[in-house]
PABA-610691 format. One record per residue: x, y, z of N, C-alpha, C in turn. Coordinates in steps of 0.1 Angstrom, whole numbers, plus 5000, padded with zeros to 4 digits. Example, Ala and Ser with C-alpha at 12.3 -4.5 7.8 and 13.67 -1.06 7.14 Angstrom:
2
513249435078512349555078513249675078 512849785071513749895071512950005079 
END
This chain:
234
708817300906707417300911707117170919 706717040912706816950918708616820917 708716790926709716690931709816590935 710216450927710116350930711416310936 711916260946713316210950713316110954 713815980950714115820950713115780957 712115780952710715730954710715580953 710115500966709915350962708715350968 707915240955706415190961706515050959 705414990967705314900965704214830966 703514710957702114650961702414540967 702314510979702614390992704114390985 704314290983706014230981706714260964 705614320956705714350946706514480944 707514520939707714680938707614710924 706614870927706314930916707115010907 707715090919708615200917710115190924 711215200917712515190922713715310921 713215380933714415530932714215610920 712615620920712615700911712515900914 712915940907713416070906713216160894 712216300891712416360884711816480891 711216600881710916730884710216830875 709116840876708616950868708817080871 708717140861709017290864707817340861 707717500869706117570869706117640851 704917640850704217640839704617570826 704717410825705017410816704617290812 704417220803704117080797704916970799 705116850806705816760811705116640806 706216530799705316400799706116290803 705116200807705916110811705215980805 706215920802705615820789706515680793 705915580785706115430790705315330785 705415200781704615100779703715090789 702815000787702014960794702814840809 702514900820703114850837704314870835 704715010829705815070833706015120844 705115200848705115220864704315380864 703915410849703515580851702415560859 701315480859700315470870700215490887 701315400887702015400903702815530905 703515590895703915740897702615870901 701815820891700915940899700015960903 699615790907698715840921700015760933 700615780931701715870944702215980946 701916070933702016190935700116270940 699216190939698116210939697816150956 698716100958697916060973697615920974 696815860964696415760961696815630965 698015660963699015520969700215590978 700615520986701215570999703015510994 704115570994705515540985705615491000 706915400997707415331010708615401014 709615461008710215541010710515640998 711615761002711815900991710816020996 710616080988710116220990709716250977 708416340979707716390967707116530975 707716670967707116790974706916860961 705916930967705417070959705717190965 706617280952706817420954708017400974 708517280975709617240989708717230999 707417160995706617181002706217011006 706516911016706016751014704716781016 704816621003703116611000702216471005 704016381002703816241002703016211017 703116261026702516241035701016261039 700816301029699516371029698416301022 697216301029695816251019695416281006 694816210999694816260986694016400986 692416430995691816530991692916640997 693816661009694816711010695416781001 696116710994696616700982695916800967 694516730966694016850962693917010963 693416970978693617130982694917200979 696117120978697117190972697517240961 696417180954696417260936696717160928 696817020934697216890922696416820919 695616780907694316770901694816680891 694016520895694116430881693116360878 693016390861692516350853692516230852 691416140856691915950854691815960838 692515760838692815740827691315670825 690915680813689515610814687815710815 688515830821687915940821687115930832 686115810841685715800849684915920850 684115930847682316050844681415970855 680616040856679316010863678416020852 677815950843677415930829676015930832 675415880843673615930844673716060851 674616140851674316260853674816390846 674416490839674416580832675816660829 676716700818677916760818678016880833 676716920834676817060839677417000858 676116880860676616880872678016780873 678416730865680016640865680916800869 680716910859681617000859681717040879 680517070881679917130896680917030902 681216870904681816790913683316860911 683516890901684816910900685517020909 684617150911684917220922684217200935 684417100946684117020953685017100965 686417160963687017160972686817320973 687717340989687317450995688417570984 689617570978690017660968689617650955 688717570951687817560935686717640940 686017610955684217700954684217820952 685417890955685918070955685718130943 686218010931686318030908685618000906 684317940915683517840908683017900888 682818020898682018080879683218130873 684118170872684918230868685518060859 685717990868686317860862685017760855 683917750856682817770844683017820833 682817960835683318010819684018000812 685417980820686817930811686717800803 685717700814686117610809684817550794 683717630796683217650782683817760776 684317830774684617920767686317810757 686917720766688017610763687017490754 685617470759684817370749683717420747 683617500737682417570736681317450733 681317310732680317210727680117130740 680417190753680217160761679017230766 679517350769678117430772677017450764 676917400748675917380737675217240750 676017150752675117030755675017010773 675117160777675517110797674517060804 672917000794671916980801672516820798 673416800787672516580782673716520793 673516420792673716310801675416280799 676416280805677616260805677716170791 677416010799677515900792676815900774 675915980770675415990756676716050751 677516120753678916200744679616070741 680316150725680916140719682516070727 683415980725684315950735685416080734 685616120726685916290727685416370732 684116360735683816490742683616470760 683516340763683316280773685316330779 686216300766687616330771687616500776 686916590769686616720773686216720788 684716660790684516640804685416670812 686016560808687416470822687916600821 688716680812689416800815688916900828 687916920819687117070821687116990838 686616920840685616890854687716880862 688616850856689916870865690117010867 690017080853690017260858688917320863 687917280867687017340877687517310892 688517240894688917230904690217280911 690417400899691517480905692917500902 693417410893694617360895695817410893 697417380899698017430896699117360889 698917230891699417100882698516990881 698017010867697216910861697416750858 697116640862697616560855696816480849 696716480833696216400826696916240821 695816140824696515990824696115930810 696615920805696015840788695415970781 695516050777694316160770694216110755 695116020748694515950735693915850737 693815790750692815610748691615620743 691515540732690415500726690015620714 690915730715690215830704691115820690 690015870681690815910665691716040666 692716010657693716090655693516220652 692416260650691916360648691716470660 690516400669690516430684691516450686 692616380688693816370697694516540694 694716550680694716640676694116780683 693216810682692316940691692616910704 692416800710693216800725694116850724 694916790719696616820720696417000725 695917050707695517210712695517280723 693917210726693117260741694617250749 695517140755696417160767697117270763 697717320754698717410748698117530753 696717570754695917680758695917690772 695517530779695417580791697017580801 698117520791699517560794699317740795 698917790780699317900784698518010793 697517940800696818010813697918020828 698917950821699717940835699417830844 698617700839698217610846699717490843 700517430849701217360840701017210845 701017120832700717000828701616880830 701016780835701716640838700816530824 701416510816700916440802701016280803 700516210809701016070812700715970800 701515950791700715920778701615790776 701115710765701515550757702315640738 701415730741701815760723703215860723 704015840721705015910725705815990717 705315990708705316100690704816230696 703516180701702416290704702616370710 703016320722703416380735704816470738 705416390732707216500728707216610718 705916650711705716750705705716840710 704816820725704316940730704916960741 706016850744706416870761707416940758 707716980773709217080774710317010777 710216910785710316790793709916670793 710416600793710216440790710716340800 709716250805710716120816710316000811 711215880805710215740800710715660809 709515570814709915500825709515340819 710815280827710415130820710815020833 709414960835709614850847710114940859 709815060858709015120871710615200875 711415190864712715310871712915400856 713015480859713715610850714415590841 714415510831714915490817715415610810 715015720806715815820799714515970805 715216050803715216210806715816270798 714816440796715616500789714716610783 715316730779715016760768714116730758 712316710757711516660749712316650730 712816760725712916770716714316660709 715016670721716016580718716016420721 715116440728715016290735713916210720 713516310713713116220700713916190695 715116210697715816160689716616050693 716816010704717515940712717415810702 718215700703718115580696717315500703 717415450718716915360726715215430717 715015520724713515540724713015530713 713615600698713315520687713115380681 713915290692713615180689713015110698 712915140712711815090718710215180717 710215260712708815340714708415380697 709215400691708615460678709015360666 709515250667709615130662710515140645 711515220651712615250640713515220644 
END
């Protein structure tokens, strides 16, 4: 579905990203995980438009994207989730969700992708009159979802979806993506927790200091020794 090939970025003289290279496949749970200024940030708002790669190729479905604007890009069905969640918090769940279908292939679902997405948080549509910013930092993480699937998508990417929440939360999240995996929507997991994340992925990429450290097989790549001992601290 999407394709990354020896991708390099760079900030002025800085480089972010070095030949990097991997590939999701349609419908399915992908994560891509790393310490902190590993380079998962600079991966996907380069796949998001956001940042412009200096050289390589990134296409959807053999389709180039890298060339393209970010709302572009949107229109193509690629939708992310910032890290941080970034809400519009003086203004109400109902109309955050409304921005989210903004583009001209989200206005078509608008209600159809409403319901889904309280029907996915039913304690969203309990509260779609209060104010973003009064929620719970869990349910503000709901927002961030819901307001990326109002806008269509056909590869999601969520950036941090445990920052700052109890283990608990993380938990029912986790859920919720497994659900909207099995809508046929498939998922880009950009995560720090990497227990968490290889649970549910199909596919796995950890990137370290901005190149492609290990691939693989989620289920196996827990096992790997490197990653045990750099990530899960055994």
């Amino acid at each position: 579905m999407l394709k990354l090939q020896n991708v390099n970025l760079f900030y002025g003289e800085i480089q972010a990203l070095w030949d990097l290279s991997f590939e999701i496949k349609e419908g399915q749970i992908a994560a891509l995980l790393g310490a902190n200024a590993a380079g998962k940030s600079s991966a996907i708002n380069a796949i998001s438009g956001i940042e412009k790669i200096s050289s390589g190729e990134i296409t959807l479905f053999d389709k180039e994207i890298h060339k393209m604007s970010p709302h572009e890009i949107v229109e193509e069905g690629i939708i992310q989730v910032p890290e941080g969640r970034k809400l519009f918090n003086y203004m109400p769940i109902q109309e955050n969700l409304e921005l989210g279908a903004y583009s001209k292939r989200a206005k078509k679902d608008f209600k159809k992708n409403l319901r889904f997405v309280y029907d996915l948080f039913p304690i969203l549509e309990e509260r779609k009159s209060q104010m973003a910013g009064d929620l719970s930092g869990g349910q503000q993480q709901m927002v961030a979802i819901a307001r990326g699937l109002m806008a269509n998508p056909k590869l999601l990417i969520i950036d941090e979806l445990s920052l700052g929440l109890a283990p608990i939360l993380v938990q029912q999240l986790i859920k919720d993506l497994i659900n909207i995996r099995n809508t046929g929507i498939t998922i880009l997991l950009v995560e720090q927790n990497v227990q968490q994340s290889l649970a549910i992925a199909s596919d796995a990429y950890v990137l370290e200091n901005g190149r492609l450290a290990l691939s693989g097989n989620a289920t196996e790549l827990i096992n790997d020794p490197h990653l045990k001992k750099a990530y899960l601290g055994m």
